[in-house]
C-alpha positions in Angstrom: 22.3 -48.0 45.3 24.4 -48.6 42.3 26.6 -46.2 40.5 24.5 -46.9 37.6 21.3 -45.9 39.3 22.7 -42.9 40.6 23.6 -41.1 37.8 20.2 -41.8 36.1 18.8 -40.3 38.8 21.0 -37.7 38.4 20.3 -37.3 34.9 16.3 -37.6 35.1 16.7 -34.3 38.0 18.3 -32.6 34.9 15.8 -33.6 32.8 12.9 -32.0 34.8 14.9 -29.2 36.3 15.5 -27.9 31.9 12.2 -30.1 30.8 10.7 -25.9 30.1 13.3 -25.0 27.9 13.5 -28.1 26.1 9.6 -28.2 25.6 9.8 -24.5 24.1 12.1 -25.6 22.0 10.7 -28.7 20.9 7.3 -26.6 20.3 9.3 -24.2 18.1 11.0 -27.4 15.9 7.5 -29.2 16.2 5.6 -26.2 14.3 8.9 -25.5 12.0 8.8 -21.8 13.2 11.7 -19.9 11.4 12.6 -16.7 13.2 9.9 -14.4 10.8 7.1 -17.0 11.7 8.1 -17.1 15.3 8.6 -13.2 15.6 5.0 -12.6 14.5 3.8 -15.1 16.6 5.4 -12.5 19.3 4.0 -9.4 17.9 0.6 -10.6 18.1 -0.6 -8.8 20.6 1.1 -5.3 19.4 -0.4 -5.6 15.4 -3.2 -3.0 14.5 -6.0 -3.9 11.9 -5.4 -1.2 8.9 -9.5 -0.8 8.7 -9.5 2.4 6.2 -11.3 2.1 2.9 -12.8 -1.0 4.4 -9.5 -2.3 4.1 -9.3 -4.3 6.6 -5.8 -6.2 7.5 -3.9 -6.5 10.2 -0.3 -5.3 10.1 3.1 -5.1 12.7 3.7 -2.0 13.6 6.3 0.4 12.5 9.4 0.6 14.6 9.5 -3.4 14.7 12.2 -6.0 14.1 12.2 -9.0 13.1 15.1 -11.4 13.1 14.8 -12.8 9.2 12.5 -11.2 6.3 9.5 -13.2 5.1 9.8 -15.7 2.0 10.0 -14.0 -2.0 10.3 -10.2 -0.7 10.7 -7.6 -3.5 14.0 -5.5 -3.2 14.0 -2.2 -4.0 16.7 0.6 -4.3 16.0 4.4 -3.8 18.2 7.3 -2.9 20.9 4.3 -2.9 18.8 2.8 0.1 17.6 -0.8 0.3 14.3 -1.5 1.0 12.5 -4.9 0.9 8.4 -5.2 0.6 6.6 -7.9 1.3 2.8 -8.5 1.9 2.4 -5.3 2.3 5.0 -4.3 4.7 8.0 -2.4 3.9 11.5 -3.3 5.8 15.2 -1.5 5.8 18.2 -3.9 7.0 18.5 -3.2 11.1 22.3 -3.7 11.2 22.8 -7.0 13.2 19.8 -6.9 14.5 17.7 -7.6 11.5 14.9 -5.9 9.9 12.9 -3.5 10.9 9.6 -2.5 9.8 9.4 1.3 8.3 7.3 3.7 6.2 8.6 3.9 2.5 9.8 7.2 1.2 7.4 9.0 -1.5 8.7 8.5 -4.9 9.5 4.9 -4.1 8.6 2.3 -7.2 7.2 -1.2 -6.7 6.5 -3.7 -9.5 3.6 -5.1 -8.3 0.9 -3.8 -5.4 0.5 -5.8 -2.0 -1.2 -8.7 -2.1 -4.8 -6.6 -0.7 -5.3 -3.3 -1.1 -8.3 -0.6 -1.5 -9.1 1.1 -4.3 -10.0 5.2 -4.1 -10.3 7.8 -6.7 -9.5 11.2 -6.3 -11.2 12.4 -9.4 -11.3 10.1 -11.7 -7.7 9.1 -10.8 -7.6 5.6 -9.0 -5.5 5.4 -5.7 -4.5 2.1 -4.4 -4.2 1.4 -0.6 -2.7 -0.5 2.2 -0.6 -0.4 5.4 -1.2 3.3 5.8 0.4 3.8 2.3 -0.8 4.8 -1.3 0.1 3.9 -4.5 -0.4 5.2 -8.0 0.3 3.2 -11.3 2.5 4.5 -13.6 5.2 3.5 -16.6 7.5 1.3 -14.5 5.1 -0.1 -11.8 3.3 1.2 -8.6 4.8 4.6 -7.1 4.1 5.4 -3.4 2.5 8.9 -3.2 1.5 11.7 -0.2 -1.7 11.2 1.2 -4.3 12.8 -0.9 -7.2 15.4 0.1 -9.7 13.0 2.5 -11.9 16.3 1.2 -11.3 14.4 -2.9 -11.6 11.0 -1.9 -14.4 8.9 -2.9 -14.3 5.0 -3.3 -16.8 4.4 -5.9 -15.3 4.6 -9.6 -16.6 8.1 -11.3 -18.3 8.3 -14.3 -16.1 8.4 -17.5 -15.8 11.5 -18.9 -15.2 10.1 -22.6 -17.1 7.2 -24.3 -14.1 4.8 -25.4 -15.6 2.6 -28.1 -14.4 -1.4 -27.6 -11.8 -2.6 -30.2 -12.6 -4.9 -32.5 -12.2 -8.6 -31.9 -8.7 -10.4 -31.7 -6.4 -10.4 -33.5 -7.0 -7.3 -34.9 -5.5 -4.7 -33.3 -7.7 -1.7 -31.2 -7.1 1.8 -32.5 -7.1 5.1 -30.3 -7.7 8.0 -32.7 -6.0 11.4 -32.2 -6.2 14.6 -33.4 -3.3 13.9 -36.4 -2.1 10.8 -35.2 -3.4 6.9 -34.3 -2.1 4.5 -32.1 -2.5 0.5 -32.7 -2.8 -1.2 -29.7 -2.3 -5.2 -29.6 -3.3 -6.9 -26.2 -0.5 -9.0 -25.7 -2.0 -11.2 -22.6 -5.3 -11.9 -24.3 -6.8 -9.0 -22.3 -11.0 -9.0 -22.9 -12.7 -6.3 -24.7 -13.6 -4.9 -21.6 -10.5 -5.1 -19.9 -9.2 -3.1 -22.9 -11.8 -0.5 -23.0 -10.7 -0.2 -19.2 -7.0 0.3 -19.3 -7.5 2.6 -22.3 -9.0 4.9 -20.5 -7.2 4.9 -17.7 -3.8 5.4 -19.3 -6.1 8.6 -21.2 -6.3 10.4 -18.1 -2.7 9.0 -17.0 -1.4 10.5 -20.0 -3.4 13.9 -19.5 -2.2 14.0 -16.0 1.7 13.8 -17.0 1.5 16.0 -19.9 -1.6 19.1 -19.7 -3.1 17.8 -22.5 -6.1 16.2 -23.3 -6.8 15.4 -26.8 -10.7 15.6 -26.2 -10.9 18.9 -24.8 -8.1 20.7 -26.3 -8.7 23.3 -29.4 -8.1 23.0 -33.0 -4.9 24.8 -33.1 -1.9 22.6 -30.5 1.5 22.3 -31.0 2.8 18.8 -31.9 5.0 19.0 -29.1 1.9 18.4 -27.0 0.2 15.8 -29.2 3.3 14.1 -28.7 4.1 14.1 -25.4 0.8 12.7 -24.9 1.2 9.9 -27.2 4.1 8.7 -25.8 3.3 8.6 -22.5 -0.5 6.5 -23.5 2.2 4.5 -24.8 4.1 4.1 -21.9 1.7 3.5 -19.8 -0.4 0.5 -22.2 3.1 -0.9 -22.8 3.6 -1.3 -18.8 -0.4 -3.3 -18.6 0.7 -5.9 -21.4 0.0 -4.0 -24.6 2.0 -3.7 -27.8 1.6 -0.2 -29.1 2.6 1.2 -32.5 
C-alpha cells in the first residue's frame, strides 16, 4: 500500500471516530441555532405552562441561564439594577455565565406588557397577567405589583359605575366635565369613539385611585387641592394612552 493510501485511510478512521461531534455541530450551523435558540431547545423538557387566568403559555423556569438574551429585549433600571424583559420573561446579567432568568422586583416599570397576557379586575381595577407576574398601567408604562386578593379577583370586566357619554366626532376635541374645571381631550392616534369612552374611564378610576377623590361621588363643598390632584393625574394618565389633554 502506498503512502498516499495510508494516510487517507488514516484520515477517513478520524473521520468516523469524530463524525458525532461534527454531525452535532453541523445540525446546530444547519438550523442557525444561536446560543438563546439552542439553550431553549435544552430547557424543553424543564419549561412549565403558566395556565392561570386561562393564560396559557409556556415559560423557562426561574433559576435558569442562558448563554445570550433573546433578540429586541427591553432594558430596564431599578434600584440601580439592570434588568432585561423579553416575551415575557425577565433576566439579570449572570456574570460570565450569562443571563439568568428571575422574578422582577415590585415597583419595577415596563413600557409596554408581554407579548400575551390575561386580563383580571379586582374591582373595577384591570390587572394584567403573565409569567407568574402582574402588571398595572399607570403614567409612565406598566408597573409590576404584589399579587392581589384571589378572594377580589374576577376576570369578567365589572359594570361601570358612571355613564361616560362618547365625544363628539373628530376633530373636535372630547370634553370630561368637572366640578369647576374641564378637560379637552384630543385623540392623537385616531383612537375610535369607543376606544375613547374606554380609556376615559379607566384613567377616571386611575385617577380616583392615586388621589381619594372622585369627582362623582364627592360633596358640594372640596378643596381645590383635590380637584386638582385629580385633574392632573386623568391627565397623566390619557397623555401616557395617546391623548393630548388641555
Amino acid at each position: 500500500m502506498s503512502r498516499t493510501a495510508r494516510l487517507s485511510w488514516v484520515a477517513l478512521g478520524l473521520l468516523l471516530v469524530l463524525s458525532p461531534g461534527f454531525a452535532s455541530i453541523a445540525r446546530a450551523d444547519e438550523h442557525g441555532y444561536r446560543d438563546h435558540e439552542f439553550r431553549e431547545h435544552e430547557f424543553h423538557e424543564r419549561q412549565y405552562l403558566d395556565a392561570r387566568y386561562g393564560h396559557g403559555r409556556y415559560y423557562p423556569p426561574r433559576g435558569f441561564v442562558f448563554t445570550a438574551l433573546p433578540p429586541g429585549p427591553h432594558v430596564v433600571f431599578h434600584a440601580g439594577v439592570q434588568f432585561y424583559f423579553a416575551g415575557g420573561v425577565w433576566y439579570r446579567a449572570n456574570g460570565p455565565a450569562g443571563f439568568v432568568v428571575v422574578a422582577p422586583p415590585l415597583g419595577i416599570v415596563v413600557p409596554l406588557l408581554p407579548p400575551f397576557y390575561s386580563t383580571i379586575y379586582v374591582g373595577s381595577v384591570p390587572y394584567y397577567y403573565a409569567n407568574d407576574v402582574y402588571y398595572v398601567q399607570g403614567p409612565q408604562g406598566y408597573t409590576v405589583v404584589a399579587p392581589p386578593p384571589p378572594n377580589l379577583v374576577v376576570q369578567q370586566a365589572p359594570p361601570p359605575a358612571v355613564v361616560v357619554q362618547p365625544p363628539p366626532p373628530a376633530p373636535s376635541p372630547s370634553i370630561a366635565q368637572g366640578p369647576e374645571q374641564q378637560l379637552f381631550i384630543y385623540p392623537r392616534q385616531g383612537q375610535s369613539e369607543q376606544q375613547q369612552a374606554t380609556d376615559r374611564y379607566e384613567c377616571h378610576r386611575w385617577a380616583v385611585n392615586q388621589t381619594g377623590y372622585d369627582p362623582t361621588l364627592a360633596p358640594g363643598s372640596v378643596p381645590p387641592q383635590k380637584q386638582a390632584e385629580y385633574q392632573r393625574a386623568m391627565g397623566a394618565c390619557l397623555d401616557g394612552r395617546g391623548y393630548t389633554v388641555k
